[in-house]
Each structure stands twice: as C-alpha cells, then as structure tokens.
C-alpha positions in Angstrom: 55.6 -19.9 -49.8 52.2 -20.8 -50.2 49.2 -18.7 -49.5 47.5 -19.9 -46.4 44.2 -19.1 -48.1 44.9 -22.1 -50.3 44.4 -24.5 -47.4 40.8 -23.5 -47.6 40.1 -23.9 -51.2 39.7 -26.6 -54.0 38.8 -27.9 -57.3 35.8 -30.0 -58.7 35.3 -30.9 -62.2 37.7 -27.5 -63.0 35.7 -24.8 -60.7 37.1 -23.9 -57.6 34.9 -24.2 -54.2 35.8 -22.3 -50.8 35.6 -24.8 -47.7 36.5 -24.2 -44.0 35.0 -25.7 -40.6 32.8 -23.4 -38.5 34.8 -23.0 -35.2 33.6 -25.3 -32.3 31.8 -22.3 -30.2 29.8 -21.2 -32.9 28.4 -24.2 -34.5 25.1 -24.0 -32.6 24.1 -20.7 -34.9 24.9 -23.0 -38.1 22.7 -25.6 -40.1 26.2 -27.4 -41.0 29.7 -27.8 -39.5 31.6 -26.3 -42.6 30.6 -23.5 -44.6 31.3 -25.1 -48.6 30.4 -22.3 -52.0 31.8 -22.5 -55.3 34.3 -19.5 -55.9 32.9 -19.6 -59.6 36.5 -19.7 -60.9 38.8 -22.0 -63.0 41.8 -19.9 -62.1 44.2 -20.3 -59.5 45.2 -17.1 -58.6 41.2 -15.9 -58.8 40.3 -18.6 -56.5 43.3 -17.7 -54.2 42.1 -14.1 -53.7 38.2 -15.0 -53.2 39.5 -17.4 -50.7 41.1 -14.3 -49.2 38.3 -12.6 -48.9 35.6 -15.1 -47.9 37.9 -15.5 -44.8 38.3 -12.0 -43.9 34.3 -11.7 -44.0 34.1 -15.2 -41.7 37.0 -13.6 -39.4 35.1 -10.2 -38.8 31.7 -12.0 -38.8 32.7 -14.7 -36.0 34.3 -12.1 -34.4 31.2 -9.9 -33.7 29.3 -12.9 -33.2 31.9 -13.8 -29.7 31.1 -10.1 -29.2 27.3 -11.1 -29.6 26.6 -8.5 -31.9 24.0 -8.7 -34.0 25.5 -7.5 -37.8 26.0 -11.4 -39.0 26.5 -11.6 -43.0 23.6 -13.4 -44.3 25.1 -14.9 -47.3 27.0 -17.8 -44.9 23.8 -19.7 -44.3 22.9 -18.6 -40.9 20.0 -20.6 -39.1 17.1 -19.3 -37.6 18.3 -19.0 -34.1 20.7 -16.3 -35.3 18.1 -14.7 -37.6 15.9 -14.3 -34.9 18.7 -12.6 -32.4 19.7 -10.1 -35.4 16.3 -8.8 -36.0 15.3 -9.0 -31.9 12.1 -10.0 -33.4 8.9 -10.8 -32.1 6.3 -13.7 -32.9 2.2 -12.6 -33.8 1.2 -14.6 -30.2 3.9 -12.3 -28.4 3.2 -9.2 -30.1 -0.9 -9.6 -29.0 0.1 -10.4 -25.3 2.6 -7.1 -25.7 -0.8 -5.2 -27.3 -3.1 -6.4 -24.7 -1.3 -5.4 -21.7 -0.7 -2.0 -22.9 -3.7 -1.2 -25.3 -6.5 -3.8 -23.4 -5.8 -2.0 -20.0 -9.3 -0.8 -18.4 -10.6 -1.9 -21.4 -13.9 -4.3 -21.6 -13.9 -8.0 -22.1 -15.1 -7.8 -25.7 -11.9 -6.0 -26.9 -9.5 -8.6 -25.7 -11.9 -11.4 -26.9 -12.4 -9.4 -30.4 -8.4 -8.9 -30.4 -7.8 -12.9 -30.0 -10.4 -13.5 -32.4 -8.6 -11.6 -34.8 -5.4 -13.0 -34.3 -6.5 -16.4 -34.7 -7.9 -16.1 -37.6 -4.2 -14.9 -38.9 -2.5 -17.9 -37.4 -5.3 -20.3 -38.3 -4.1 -18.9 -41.8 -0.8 -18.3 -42.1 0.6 -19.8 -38.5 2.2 -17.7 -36.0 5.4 -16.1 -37.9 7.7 -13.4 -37.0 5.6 -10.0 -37.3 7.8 -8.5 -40.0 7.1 -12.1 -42.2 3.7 -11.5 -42.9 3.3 -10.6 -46.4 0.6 -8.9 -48.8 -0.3 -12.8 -49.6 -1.3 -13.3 -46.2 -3.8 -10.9 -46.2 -4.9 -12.1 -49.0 -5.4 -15.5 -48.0 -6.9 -14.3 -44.6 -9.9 -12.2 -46.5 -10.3 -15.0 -48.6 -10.8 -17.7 -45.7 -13.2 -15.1 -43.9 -15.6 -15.1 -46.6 -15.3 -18.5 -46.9 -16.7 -18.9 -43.7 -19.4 -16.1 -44.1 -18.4 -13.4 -42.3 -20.4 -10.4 -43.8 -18.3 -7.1 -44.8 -18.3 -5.2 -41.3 -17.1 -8.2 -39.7 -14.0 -8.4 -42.4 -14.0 -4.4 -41.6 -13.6 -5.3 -37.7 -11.1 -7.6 -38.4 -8.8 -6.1 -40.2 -8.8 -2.7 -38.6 -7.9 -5.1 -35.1 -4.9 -6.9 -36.9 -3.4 -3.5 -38.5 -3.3 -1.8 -35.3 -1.9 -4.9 -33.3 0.9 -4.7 -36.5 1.7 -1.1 -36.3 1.9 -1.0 -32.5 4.3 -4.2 -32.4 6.3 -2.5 -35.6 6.7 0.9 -33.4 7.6 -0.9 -30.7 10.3 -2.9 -32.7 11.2 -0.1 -34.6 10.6 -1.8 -37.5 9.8 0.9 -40.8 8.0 -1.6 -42.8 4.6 -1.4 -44.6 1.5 -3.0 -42.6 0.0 -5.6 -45.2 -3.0 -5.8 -43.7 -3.5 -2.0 -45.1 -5.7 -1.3 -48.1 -7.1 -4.5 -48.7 -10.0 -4.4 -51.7 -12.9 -6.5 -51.1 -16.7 -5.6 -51.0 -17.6 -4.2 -47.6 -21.0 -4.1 -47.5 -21.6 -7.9 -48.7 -23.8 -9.6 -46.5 -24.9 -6.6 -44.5 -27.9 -5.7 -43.5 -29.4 -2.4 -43.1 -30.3 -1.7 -39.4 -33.7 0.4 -40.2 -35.1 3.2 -37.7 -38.1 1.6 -36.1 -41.1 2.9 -37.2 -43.4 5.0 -34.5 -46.1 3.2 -33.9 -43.9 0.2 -33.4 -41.7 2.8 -31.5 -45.3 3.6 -29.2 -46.1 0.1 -28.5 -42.7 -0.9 -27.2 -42.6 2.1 -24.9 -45.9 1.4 -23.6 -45.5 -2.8 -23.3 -42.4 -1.3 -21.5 -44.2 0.7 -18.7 -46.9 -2.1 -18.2 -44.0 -4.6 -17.5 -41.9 -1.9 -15.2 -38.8 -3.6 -14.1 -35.3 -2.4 -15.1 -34.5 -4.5 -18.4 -37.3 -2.4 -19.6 -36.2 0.9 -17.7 -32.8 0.2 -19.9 -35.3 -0.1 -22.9 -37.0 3.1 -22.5 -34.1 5.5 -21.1 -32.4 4.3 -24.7 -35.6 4.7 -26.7 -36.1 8.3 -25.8 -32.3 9.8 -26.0 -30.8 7.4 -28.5 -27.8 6.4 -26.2 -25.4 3.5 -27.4 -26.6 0.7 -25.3 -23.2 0.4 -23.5 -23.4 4.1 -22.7 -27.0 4.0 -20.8 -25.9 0.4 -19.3 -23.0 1.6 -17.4 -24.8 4.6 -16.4 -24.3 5.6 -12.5 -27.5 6.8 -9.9 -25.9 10.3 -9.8 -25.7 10.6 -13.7 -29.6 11.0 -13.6 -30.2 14.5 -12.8 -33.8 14.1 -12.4 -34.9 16.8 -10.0 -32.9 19.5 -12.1 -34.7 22.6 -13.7 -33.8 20.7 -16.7 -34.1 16.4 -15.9 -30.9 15.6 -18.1 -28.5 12.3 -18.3 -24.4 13.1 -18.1 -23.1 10.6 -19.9 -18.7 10.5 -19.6 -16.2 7.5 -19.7 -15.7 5.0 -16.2 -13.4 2.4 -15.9 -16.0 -0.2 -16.0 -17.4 1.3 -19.7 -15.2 3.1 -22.1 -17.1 5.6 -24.5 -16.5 5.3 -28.8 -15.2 8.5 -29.5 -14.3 12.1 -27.5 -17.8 13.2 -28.7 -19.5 10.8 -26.7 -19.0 12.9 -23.6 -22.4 14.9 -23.3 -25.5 15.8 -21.6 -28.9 14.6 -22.9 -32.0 16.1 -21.4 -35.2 13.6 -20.2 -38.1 13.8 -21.8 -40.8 11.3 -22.4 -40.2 7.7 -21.1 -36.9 8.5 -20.8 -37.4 10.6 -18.2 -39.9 8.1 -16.7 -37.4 5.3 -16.7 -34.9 7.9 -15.1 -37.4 8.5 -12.1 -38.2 4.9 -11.4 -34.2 4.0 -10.9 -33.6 6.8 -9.1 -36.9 5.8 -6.7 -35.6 2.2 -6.7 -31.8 3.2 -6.0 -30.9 -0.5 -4.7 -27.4 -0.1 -6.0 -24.7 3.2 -7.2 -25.1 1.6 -10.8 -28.0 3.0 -12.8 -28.8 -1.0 -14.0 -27.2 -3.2 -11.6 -28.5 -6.2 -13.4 -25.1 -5.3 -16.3 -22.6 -4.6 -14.1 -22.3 -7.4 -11.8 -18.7 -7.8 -12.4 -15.6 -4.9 -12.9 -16.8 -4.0 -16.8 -20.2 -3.1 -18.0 -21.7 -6.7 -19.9 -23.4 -4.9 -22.9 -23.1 -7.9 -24.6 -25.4 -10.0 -22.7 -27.8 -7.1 -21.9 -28.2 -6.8 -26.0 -28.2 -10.2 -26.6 -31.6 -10.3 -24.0 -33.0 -7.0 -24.7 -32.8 -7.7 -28.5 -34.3 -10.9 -28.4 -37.5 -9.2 -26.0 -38.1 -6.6 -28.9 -38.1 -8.9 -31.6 -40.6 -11.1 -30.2 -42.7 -8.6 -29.2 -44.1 -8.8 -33.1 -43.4 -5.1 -34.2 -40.6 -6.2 -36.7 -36.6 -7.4 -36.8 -35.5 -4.6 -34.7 -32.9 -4.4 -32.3 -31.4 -1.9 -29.6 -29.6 -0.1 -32.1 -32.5 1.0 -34.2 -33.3 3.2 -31.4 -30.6 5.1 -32.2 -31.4 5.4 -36.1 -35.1 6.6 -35.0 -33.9 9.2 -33.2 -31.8 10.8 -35.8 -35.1 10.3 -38.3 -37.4 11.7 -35.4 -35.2 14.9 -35.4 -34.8 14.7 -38.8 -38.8 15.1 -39.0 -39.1 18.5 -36.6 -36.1 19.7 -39.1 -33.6 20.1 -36.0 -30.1 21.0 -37.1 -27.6 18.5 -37.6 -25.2 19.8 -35.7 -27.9 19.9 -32.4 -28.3 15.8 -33.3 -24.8 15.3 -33.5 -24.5 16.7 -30.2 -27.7 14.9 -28.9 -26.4 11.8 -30.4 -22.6 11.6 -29.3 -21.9 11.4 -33.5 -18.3 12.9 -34.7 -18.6 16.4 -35.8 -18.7 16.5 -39.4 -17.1 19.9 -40.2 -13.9 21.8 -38.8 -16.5 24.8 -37.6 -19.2 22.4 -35.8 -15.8 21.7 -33.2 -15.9 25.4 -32.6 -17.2 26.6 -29.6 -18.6 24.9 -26.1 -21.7 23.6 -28.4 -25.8 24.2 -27.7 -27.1 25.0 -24.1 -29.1 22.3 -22.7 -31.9 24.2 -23.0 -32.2 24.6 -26.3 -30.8 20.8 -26.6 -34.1 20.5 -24.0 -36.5 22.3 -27.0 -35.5 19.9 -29.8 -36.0 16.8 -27.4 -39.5 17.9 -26.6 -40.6 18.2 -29.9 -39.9 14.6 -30.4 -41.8 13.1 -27.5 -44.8 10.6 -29.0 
C-alpha cells in the first residue's frame, strides 16, 4: 500500500520537494495557492517521513487557523495579513492616537503638537511600521536626519524622550517585552545650544521700570515674572484669587488647573510679592475685568504660553538691553539669591526646582516668612 504522504512529494534533478495546495478557505492568509520546499533528501523513505511531518504541522496549523487562533507556524510563508493577526499589533499612527487620548488628556496644545511632531519625523524616516519593527537603525537614521536639518541638541533631547515614551506606553499596552530603540542613543547634546544667560541688573532695572511707565498687562506678566522667577506658563495661567495681596505677607499660590499643567510636583508653592512683583499683583487685582490673572493668554480652554512668549520675548529684546528672553528671568533670580548667599534649598523652593537631595524632601519646607526675608533682600 502506498503511503499517502507520497501523493504530496516529488523529485527534481534527484532531491525531493514537498508540494500540497493550500485548502480553498484559507488561501486569503497565503502569498501562493500551494505551499512547495525541498525536503533536502535523495532518499525515498527520508522524503516519505518529512512528507509525514510537514503535513501533520499544515494539519494542526490550518486547524487552529479555522479556530482563528493566533499560533500559525511561520516557516510556511505566511503573509502579512496573518502576521499582523498573530502579533495583534499596532501601527506608529495608531499607537500616537492611543497615546494622545490617554496621555494628551487636559493637557495643553503644545504637547499634542510636540507629540505629532515627533512622530513624523519617525515616519518621515522610516514610514509608519508596526511598533515592535522599529529597529536600533531607525534611530539611527532619525538622529542623523535631525541634524541634518539643524535641529540643535535639546531639540534632539525633546524628541527622543517624546518617541520613547509614545514606544513604551504602546509596548505596555501590547504587552510587548521588547527593548525601546529609541533608548540610549549617543550624539552630542549640547551642539547648537545656546546658553540662556541671567540678565544682568541694570538691564534687569530698566526693563522693570520701561514696564511700569507702559502699565498695561503684557507688562504686568513681565514684572510679576521678573520679581519671583515663575516659569512663564506658571504666572500666565495664574487666577485673580491666586494673588493674595492684602495678606500680612502679599504672596502668589501657584498649583496645577486644567487649563495649565505645572513641570514637576515641586512646582506647587507659594512665592511672596515683593518689589514689582508685588506692584504688578496690585494693578490686576485693581483691574479684575476677568477670574484669570492675564485674560489676554487664556482666551480659549488652555493657557497660550506660546504666543505670550513669542510677544513678550520679542518686546524685551528690542528694548536694547541685550538677547534676553522670558526665561532669563528665571536664571537672574537664582544668581540674585545666589548674591545675598540664600540657601539652596530656600531657592529651590522659591524657584519650583526638583529637590536635589533625599533630606531637602524632608519636612513641610520654609515658612513663608522666612521665604518672605530672602525675597526682600533681592528687591533692586
């Protein structure tokens, strides 16, 4: 009697190939309509039992695949369509609108447009592949192409840091245990940057004073920053009630809203108002035309930082006292306590700055009145 296995094999040039149709219902999952491999063999009796089990591995294989499972042998040239149902994998565009709707809730515009950014530089790169397919070589590629286009150090920083926590998110969510290969990247990251200098005090002096003859509230934003050292976002989604101006002690509460996310937990804290700080503080509460501390940035639901930098950075710099910007303010104040020899662990409060030691996390921090001393001793 002969085998039936033998139905399925035969010989070319004295090697023995395997050969049998892919049934009807599963052809779709298949680049061909037969599966065809040489069996590697010259003997018939060989070729008869690798016959044997080539079929037992199709038979159990099509059989899970009726039972749509997902545990397909790989080795019988399956297409993409069934690769993609084994892994239940995701593409980069999909995995973004999956990070986006859970990470980019309540958060400002300039997170999902810095997110998008990101991830089009990857697909401008490498297209839009299954997030498991990306490999070292694509990040690689990706770095390369950014400096290419000039993007300084920080900006490769930003964009990489954006791409490996999309990536880790989407692998968690998968439950895919694979290394991120945007991680640990070499390349030079302070090229092209430049130092953002404290400004200097007499430049400090005339800007407060230019802003107090022009009075009006891009120049209450100004001073209020100038004189506590808030991140810009933090004093431009301030409220009216976060201006305690008619305490014993005129302070700013500064804490997280949905319309203005602060950087780190540390950012929560109270600031006291001294010098035009405290002058900017008086004239908004006196003007009080809207609940927002700087109506002007908050015309829609998140705080536009963006565009209040973009104007307020231009005003300095042409105001002749040097290539400053908003953020310098917050470098001058650090040197300005630096200068009365105030602790670092009082500026680090002052400032909203991480702690830098396990014992600085210690404890409810200063009082605000002996914040209140340090801040006075500053005051042009």
């Amino acid at each position: 009697m002969v085998d039936q296995h033998s139905s399925y094999i035969f010989i070319k040039r004295g090697v023995y190939y395997y050969s049998r149709r892919i049934p009807s219902d599963l052809r779709s999952h298949y680049k061909t309509e037969r599966i065809v491999f040489s069996l590697r063999t010259s003997c018939s009796n060989t070729a008869t039992t690798l016959a044997q089990s080539a079929s037992f591995k199709l038979h159990k294989a099509w059989t899970t695949m009726r039972l749509q499972d997902e545990s397909i042998p790989c080795e019988f040239k399956l297409n993409s369509y069934v690769q993609e149902k084994q892994n239940e994998s995701i593409s980069l565009k999909n995995a973004t609108s999956l990070y986006l709707n859970q990470k980019g809730k309540d958060r400002s515009l300039s997170f999902k447009r810095g997110v998008e950014r990101a991830v089009g530089y990857v697909i401008e790169t490498s297209g839009n592949k299954f997030i498991e397919h990306y490999k070292r070589s694509d990040a690689n590629k990706l770095r390369d192409y950014l400096f290419q286009r000039g993007l300084v150090g920080s900006s490769l920083t930003r964009t990489f840091t954006t791409i490996r926590a999309l990536l880790n998110y989407a692998y968690k969510e998968q439950g895919l245990t694979i290394s991120n290969p945007f991680s640990g990247l070499n390349y030079d990251r302070s090229y092209g940057v430049q130092e953002r200098k404290p400004i200097p005090q007499e430049s400090l002096r005339s800007i407060q004073q230019r802003c107090r003859a022009i009075d009006d509230e891009p120049r209450w934003l100004i001073s209020i920053v100038s004189d506590t050292g808030m991140r810009l976002a933090e004093a431009a989604g301030l409220l009216i009630e976060d201006l305690k101006v008619n305490e014993p002690i005129p302070h700013v509460v500064i804490k997280e809203y949905p319309w203005r996310r602060l950087k780190t937990k540390d950012s929560n804290r109270v600031i006291p108002l001294v010098g035009e700080a405290l002058w900017s503080a008086k004239k908004i509460v006196e003007d009080q035309n809207s609940h927002y501390a700087f109506p002007k940035y908050n015309k829609t639901s998140i705080t536009n930082s963006n565009s209040a930098s973009s104007s307020l950075n231009k005003w300095i710099k042409g105001q002749g006292n040097g290539d400053y910007t908003m953020h310098c303010f917050r470098h001058s104040l650090r040197d300005r306590l630096r200068a009365v020899e105030c602790p670092s662990d009082i500026a680090d409060q002052i400032g909203g700055w991480s702690v830098q030691s396990i014992g600085q996390g210690y404890g409810s921090g200063y009082s605000l009145k002996v914040i209140e001393k340090w801040m006075r001793s500053i005051v042009l």
